[in-house]
C-alpha positions in Angstrom: -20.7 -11.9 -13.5 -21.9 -9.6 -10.8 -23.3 -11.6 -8.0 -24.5 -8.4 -6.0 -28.0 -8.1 -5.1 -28.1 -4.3 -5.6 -27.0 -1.8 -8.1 -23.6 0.3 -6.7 -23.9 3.6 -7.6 -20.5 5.0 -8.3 -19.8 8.9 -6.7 -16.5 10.7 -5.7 -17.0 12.3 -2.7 -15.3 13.6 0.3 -16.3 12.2 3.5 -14.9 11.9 7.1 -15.6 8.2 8.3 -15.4 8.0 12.2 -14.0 5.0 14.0 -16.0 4.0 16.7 -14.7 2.2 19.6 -13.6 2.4 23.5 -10.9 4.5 22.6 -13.6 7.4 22.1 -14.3 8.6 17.9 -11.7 9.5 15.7 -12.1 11.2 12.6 -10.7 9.8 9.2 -10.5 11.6 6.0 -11.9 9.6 3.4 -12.8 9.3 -0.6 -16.8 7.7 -1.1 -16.4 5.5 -4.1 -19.2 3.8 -4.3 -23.1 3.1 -2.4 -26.0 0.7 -2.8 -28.1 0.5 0.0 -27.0 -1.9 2.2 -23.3 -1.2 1.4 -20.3 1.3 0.9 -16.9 1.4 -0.8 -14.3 4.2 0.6 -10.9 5.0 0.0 -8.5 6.2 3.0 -5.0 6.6 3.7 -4.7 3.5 6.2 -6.1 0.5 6.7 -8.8 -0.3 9.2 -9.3 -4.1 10.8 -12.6 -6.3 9.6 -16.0 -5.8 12.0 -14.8 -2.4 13.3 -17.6 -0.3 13.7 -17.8 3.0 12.1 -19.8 6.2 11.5 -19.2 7.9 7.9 -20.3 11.9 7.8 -21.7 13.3 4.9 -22.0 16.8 3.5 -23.4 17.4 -0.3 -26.2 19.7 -2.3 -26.5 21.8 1.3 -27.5 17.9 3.0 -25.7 16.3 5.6 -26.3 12.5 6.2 -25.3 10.0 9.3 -25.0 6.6 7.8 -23.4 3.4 10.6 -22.0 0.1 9.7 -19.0 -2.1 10.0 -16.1 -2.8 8.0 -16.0 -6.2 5.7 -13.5 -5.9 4.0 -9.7 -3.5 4.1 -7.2 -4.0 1.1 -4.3 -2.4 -0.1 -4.7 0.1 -3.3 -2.3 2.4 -4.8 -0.8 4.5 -1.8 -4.1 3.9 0.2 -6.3 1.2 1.0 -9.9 0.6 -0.3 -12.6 -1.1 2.4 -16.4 -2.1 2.4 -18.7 -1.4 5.1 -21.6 -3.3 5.6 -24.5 -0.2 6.2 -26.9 -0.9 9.0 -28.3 2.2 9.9 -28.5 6.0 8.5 -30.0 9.3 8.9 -30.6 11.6 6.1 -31.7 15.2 5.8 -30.0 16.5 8.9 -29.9 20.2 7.5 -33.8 20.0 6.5 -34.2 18.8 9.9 -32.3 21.6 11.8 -33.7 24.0 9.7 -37.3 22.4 10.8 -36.6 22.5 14.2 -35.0 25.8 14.3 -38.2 27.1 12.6 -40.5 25.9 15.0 -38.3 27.2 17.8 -38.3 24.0 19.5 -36.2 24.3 22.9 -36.6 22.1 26.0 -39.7 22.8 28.1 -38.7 24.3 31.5 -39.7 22.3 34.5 -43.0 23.5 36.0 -42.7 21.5 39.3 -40.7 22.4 42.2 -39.0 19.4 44.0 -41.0 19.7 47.0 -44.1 18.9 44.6 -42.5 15.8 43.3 -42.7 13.6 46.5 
């Protein structure tokens, strides 16, 4: 019986998932498997340890997408491994919103005051 309090969607889809951490970001090629909106299923080529934080990058129908969580669960599967991150936060639309900003020319306003006006 499925105990889960949202519907998974189930996609195929290339991602990179980023590990975040003090040793700085690394990149991770990854498989999406499966989303619901508070969680995430991807396949990888090594395992990752539980609570690690990462950052998956997405890319599909000319759309990019941020989305942040950490990972619950790691397990072995076939010649990879299979884990579940726990989402908790994400921003969508990234292209749209370059393409927005872009379009309104939308650059960082010079400074207008001199130093010597400023004490």
């Amino acid at each position: 019986m499925e105990q889960r309090s949202e519907p998974r969607i189930d996609l195929s889809q290339p991602v990179t998932l980023v590990i975040l951490g003090d040793g700085g970001f690394e990149p991770v090629p990854a498989q999406l498997q499966n989303v619901s909106g508070r969680g995430m299923r991807l396949r990888l080529d090594r395992p990752i340890g539980l609570d690690t934080p990462v950052r998956v990058d997405l890319t599909a129908d000319d759309d990019s997408a941020l989305v942040w969580g950490e990972v619950v669960y790691c397990v072995p599967q076939g010649a990879g491994y299979v884990i579940g991150l726990d989402l908790q936060h994400s921003l969508f639309h990234l292209t749209q919103l370059q393409r927005l900003i872009d379009s309104l020319n939308l650059a960082p306003a010079p400074l207008t005051r001199s130093a010597s006006t400023l004490s």
